[in-house]
C-alpha positions in Angstrom: -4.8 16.1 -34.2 -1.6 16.8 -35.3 1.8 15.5 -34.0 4.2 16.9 -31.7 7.9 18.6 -33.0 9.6 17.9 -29.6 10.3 14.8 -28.0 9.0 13.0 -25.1 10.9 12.2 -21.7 12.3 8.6 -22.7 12.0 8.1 -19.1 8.0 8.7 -18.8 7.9 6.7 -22.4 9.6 3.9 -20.2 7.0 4.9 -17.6 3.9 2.0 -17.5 0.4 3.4 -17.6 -1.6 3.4 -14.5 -3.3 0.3 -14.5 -6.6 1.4 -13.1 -7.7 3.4 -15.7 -6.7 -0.1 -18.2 -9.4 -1.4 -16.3 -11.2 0.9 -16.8 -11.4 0.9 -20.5 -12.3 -2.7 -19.9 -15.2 -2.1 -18.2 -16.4 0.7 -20.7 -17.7 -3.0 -23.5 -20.1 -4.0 -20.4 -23.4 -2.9 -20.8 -24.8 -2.8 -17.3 -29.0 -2.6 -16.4 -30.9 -1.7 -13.5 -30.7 -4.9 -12.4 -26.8 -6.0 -13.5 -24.6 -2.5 -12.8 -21.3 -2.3 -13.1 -19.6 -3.6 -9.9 -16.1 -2.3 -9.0 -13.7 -3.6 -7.2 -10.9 -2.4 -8.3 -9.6 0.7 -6.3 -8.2 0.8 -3.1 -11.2 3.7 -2.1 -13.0 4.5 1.1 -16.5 3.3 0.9 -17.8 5.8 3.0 -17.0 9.6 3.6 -15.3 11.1 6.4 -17.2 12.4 9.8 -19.3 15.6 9.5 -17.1 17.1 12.5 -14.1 17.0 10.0 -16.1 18.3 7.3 -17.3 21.2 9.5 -13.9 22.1 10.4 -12.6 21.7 6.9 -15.0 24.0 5.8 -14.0 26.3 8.6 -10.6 26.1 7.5 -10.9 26.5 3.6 -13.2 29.7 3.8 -10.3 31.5 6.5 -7.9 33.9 4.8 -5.3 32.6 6.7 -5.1 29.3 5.2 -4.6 30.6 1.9 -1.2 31.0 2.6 1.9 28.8 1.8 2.9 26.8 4.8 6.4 25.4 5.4 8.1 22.4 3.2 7.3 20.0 6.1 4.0 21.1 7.1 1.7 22.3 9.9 3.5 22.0 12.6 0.1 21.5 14.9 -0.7 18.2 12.7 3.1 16.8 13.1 3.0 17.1 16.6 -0.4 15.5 16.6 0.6 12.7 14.5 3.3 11.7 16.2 1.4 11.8 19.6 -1.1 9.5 17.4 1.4 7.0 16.4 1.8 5.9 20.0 -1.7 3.7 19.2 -0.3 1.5 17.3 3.2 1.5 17.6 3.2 1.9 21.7 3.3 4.8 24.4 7.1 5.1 24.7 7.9 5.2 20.9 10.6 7.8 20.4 9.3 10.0 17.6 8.9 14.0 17.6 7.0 16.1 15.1 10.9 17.1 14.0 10.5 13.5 12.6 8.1 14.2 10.1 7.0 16.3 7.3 3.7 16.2 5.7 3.1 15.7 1.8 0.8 15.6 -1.1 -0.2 12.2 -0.3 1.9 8.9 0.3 2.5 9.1 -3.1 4.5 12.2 -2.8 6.1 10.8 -0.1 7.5 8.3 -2.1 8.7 10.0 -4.8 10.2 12.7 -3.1 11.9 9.7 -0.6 13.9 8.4 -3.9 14.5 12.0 -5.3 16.1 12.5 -1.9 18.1 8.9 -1.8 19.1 7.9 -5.0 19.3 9.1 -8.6 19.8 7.6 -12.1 21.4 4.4 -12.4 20.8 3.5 -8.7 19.0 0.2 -7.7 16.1 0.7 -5.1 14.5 -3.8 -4.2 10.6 -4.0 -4.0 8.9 -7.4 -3.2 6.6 -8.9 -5.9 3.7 -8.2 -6.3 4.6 -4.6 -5.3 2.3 -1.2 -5.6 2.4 -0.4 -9.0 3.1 3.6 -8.3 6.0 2.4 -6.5 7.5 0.5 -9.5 5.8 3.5 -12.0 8.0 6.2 -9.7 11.3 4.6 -9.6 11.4 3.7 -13.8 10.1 7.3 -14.0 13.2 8.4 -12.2 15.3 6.6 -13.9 16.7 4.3 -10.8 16.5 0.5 -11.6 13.6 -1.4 -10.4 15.2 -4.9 -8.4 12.3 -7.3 -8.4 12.1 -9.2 -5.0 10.1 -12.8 -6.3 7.7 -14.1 -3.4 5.9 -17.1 -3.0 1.9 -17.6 -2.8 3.0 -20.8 -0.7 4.8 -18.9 1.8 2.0 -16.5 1.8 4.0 -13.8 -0.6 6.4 -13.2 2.1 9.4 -11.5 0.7 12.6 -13.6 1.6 15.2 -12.2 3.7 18.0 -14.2 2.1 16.8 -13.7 -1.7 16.5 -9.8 -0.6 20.4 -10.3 0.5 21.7 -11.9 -2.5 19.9 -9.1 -4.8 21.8 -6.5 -3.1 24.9 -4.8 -5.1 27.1 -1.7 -4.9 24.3 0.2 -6.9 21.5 -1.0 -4.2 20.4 2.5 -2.2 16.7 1.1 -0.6 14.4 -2.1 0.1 11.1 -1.1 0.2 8.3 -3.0 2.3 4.6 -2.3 2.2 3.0 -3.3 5.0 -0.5 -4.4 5.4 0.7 -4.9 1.7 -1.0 -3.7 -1.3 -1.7 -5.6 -2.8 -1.2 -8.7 -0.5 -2.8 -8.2 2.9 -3.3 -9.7 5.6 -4.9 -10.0 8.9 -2.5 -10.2 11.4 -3.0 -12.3 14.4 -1.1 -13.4 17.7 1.2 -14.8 15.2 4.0 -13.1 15.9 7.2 -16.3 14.3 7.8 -15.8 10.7 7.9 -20.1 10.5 4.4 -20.2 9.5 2.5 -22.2 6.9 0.1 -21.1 4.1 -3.0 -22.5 5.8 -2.0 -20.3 8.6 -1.2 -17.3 6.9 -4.3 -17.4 5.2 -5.9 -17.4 8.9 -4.1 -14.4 9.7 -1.1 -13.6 9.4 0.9 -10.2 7.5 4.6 -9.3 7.7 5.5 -10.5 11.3 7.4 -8.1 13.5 10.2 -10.4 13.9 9.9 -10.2 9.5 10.3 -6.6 9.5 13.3 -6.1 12.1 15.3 -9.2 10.1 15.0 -6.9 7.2 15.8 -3.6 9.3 19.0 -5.2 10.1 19.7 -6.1 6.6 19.8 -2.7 5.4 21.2 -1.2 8.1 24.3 -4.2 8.1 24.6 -2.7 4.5 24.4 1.0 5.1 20.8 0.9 3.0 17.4 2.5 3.5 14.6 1.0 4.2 11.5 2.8 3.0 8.4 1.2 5.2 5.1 2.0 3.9 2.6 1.1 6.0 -0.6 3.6 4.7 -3.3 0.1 5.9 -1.6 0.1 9.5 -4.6 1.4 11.2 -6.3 -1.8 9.3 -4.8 -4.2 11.8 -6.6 -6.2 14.8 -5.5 -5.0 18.2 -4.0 -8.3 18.7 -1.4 -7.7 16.0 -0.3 -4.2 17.8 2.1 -3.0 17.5 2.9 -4.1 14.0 6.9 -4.3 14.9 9.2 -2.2 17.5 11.2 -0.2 15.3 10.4 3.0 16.9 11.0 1.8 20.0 13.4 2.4 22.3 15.7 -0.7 23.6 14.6 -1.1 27.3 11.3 -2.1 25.8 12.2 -4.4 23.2 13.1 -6.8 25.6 16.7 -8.4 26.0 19.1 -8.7 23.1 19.7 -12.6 22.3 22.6 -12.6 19.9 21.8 -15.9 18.5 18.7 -14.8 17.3 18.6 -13.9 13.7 15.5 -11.4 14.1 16.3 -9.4 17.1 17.3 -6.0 17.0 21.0 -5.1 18.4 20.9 -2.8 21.6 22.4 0.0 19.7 19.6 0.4 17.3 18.4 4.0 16.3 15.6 3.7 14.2 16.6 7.3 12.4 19.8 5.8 10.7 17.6 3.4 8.5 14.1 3.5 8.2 12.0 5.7 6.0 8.5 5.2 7.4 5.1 7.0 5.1 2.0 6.5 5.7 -1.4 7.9 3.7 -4.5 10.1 6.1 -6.3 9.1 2.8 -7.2 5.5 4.2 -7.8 5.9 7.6 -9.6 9.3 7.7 -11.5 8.7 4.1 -10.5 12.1 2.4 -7.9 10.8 -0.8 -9.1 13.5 -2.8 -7.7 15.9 0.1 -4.3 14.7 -0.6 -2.5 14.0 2.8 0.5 11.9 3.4 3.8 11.6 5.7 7.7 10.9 5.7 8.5 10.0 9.1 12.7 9.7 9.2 15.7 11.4 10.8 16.0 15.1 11.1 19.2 14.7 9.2 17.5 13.9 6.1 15.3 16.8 6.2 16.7 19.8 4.6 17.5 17.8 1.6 14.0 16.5 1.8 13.4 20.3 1.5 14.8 20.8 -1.7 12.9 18.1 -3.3 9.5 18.8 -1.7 10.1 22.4 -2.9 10.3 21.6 -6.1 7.4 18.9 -6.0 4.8 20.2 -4.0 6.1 23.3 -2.1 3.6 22.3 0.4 1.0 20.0 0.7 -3.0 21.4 0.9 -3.1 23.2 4.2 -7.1 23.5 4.8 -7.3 19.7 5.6 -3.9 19.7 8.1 -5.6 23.0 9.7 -8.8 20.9 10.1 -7.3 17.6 11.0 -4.3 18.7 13.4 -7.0 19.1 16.6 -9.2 16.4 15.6 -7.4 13.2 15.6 -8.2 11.9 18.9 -11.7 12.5 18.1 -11.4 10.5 14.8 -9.7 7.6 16.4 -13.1 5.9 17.3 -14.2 6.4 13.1 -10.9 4.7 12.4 -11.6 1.8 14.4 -15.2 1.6 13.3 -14.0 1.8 9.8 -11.6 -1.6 10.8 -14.3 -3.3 11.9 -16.6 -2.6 9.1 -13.9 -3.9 6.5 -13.4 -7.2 8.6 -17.0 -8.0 8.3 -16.8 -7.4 4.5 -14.0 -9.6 4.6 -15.7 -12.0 6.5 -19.1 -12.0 4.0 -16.4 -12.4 0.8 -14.5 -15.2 1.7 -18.0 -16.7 2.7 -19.8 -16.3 -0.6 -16.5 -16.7 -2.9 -17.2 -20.1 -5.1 -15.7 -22.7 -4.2 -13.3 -22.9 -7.0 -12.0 -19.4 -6.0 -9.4 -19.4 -3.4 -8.3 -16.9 -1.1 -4.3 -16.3 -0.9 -4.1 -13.7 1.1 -6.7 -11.4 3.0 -7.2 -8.1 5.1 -7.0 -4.1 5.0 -8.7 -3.3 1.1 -8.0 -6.4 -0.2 -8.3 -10.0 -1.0 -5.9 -11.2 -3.1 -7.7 -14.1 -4.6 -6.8 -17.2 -7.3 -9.3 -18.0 -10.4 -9.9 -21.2 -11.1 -9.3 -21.1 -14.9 -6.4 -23.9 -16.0 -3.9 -22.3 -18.4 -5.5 -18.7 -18.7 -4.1 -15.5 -17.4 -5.1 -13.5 -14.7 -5.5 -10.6 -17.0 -7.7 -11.9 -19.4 -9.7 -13.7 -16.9 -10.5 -10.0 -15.2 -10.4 -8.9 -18.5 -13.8 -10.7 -19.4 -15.2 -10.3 -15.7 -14.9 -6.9 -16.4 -16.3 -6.9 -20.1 -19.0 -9.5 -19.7 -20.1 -10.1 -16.0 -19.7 -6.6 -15.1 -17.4 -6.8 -12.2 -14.4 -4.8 -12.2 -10.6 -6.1 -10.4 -7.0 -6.0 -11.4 -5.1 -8.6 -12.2 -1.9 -9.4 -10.6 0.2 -8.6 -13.5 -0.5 -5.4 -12.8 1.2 -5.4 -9.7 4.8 -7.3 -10.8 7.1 -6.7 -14.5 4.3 -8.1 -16.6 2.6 -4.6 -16.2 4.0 -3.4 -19.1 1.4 -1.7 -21.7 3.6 -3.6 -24.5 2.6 -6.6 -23.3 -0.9 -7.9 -24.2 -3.4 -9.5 -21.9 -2.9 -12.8 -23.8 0.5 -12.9 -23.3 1.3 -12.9 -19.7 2.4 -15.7 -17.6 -0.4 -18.3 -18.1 0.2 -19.6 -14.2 -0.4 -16.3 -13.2 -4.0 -16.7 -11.5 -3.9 -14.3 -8.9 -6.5 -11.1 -8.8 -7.0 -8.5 -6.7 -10.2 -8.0 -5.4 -11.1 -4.6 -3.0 -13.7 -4.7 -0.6 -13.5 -1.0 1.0 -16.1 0.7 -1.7 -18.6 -1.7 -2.0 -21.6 -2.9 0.1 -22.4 -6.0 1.6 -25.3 -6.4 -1.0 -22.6 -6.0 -4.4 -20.0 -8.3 -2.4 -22.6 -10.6 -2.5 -23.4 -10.0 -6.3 -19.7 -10.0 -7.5 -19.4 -13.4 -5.7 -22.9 -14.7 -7.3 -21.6 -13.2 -11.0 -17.9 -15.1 -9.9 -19.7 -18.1 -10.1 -21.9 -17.5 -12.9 -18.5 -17.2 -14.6 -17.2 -20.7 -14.2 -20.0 -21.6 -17.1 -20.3 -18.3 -19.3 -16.3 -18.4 -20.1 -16.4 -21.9 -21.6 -13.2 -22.7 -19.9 -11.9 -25.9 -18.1 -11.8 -24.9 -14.3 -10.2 -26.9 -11.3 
């Protein structure tokens, strides 16, 4: 092959590689059987396809002439005003958000990057907790805007501090981005609703409180910043953790302002001068390969929202927002069966993990677990599972700066022991392998464990 005469965008040279297909490679050495196949764990995908009334209508809507046709930057206008009638589940019937609130894109992905193509530009500094979605980090380098690394803490169950997130800010600082259920830290939530927690009860239950995510809403609004809320795994969440903060709400039911508490909302707060909500259909209604997402925010940010989405996407697939607009009260009963399904899996995991393998943090597609290897990496330790045990995850490096393809599996941060583990795409019968080849490990690797 030969080489190129032109150069490449030093930008996407700067650009990491997605780390799932790394994994992948990884997981091309194992040699799997009938009776020891490949197990994988490693993608955020739904384990089970969407409901044959949405496929019917799908197909009704991808053979009709009519939906062959561009639709407008924003989207169908039937499935905006259904979505927003939808988001009253779980963020409450008196939310105020209109279908002029939101515009529909190529998946959450596309929300994203057209959010910082709308917000900020070269040079600009946009904070995102760590570990943080590695698209997220991939899109802002790509861009050119500066990656701020919020640090957490697997003690304080990788909650992102409120007064580290202050001191990081700087003239250049345009965004702090929160993903919550994170990815790929989740959680269950339950009652808890008081940030002062401990690890032991995080790990019972806990995700970004409410109380969390309005002490960082007033951050960035007390410094004229955005904050971009990503909360694709929301329909992941127990009803007792509903709804997963009050942002959208309006102030008579937020309860009284108390000015001497440091998490309450003030009474003048208008949700559309600050937050940047998206959220992913791919999750909840199983179709990722139908590429749906949303940017809920103010109408004021919408025509230059426009401009980027016209340039990006000019409009996202329109068979699947024909087929879906009409259907989503139907599909609310899949979504919550789909919940409880992933709560049993989680359940069965953290039941057959070895002993030696503790769970950090649990819930929506993920268990964010620690090997029990002393002095070895995260990467090379799912670097092996993949190779030699046949069971496929991502380490956490993947997920923070040590993602970078110049830096090699043995030379990440050897107290880096954290892996991700997803239990959305696999069977009760392979979550009960992968945990029987996780313990087979602890011998096979020849290394000292806990």
């Amino acid at each position: 092959m030969s080489g190129l005469r032109f150069r490449l965008s030093g930008a996407i040279e700067r650009t990491n590689r997605p780390p799932i297909p790394q994994a992948y490679s990884w997981a091309e050495h194992y040699k799997p059987t009938p009776t020891r196949p490949l197990l994988d764990m490693s993608q955020g995908v739904p384990g089970v396809p969407p409901p044959k009334i949405f496929l019917d209508a799908l197909g009704t809507a991808s053979s009709s002439p009519s939906s062959c046709g561009y639709v407008p930057n924003a989207g169908e206008l039937a499935l905006r005003q259904a979505i927003a009638e939808e988001m009253r589940i779980p963020y409450g019937e008196d939310i105020d958000v209109t279908a002029g609130d939101i515009a529909i894109t190529a998946g959450c992905n596309m929300a994203f990057v057209a959010t910082i193509m709308t917000i900020a530009e070269a040079g600009d500094e946009v904070i995102l907790p760590v570990p943080w979605y590695f698209n997220h980090e991939m899109t802002l380098t790509m861009l050119g805007v500066k990656v701020v690394p919020l640090p957490t803490d697997p003690d304080n169950g990788f909650l992102p501090s409120l007064e580290q997130c202050a001191k990081l800010v700087t003239p250049k600082t345009k965004a702090i981005v929160l993903v919550t259920p994170n990815n790929p830290v989740c959680y269950f939530y339950s009652a808890l609703k008081s940030i002062e927690v401990s690890f032991s009860q995080l790990q019972t239950g806990a995700i970004y409180p409410a109380s969390h995510i309005a002490m960082f809403a007033g951050l960035a609004r007390s410094r004229n910043l955005a904050l971009i809320l990503d909360e694709t795994y929301r329909d992941f969440l127990s009803t007792e953790s509903l709804p997963p903060h009050k942002l959208f709400a309006p102030p008579a039911s937020r309860g009284p302002f108390d000015p001497s508490s440091h998490h309450a909302l003030p009474t003048d707060w208008c949700w559309r001068e600050t937050i940047i909500h998206l959220f992913s259909f791919s999750k909840s209604y199983c179709i990722p390969g139908h590429r749906l997402g949303l940017i809920c925010a103010s109408p004021d940010i919408m025509p230059s929202l426009n401009k980027a989405l016209d340039n990006v996407q000019i409009c996202a697939p329109r068979p699947p927002q024909i087929a879906l607009a009409p259907l989503l009260p139907a599909l609310r009963p899949f979504v919550q069966s789909n919940n409880e399904a992933l709560k049993h899996r989680h359940t069965l995991f953290k039941s057959l993990l070895p002993p030696k393998w503790h769970i950090g943090a649990q819930g929506g597609y993920y268990a964010f677990v620690k090997h029990p290897f002393i002095g070895i990496g995260a990467t090379k330790v799912a670097r092996r599972l993949a190779e030699e045990m046949g069971v496929l995850c991502l380490p956490a490096g993947f997920f923070g700066p040590g993602q970078s393809e110049n830096v090699g599996p043995d030379e990440r941060d050897v107290e880096d022991r954290w892996i991700r583990f997803s239990v959305a795409n696999v069977s009760d019968d392979k979550v009960r392998h992968v945990c029987q080849r996780l313990g087979e490990s602890e011998m096979a690797f020849g290394w000292e464990t806990e």
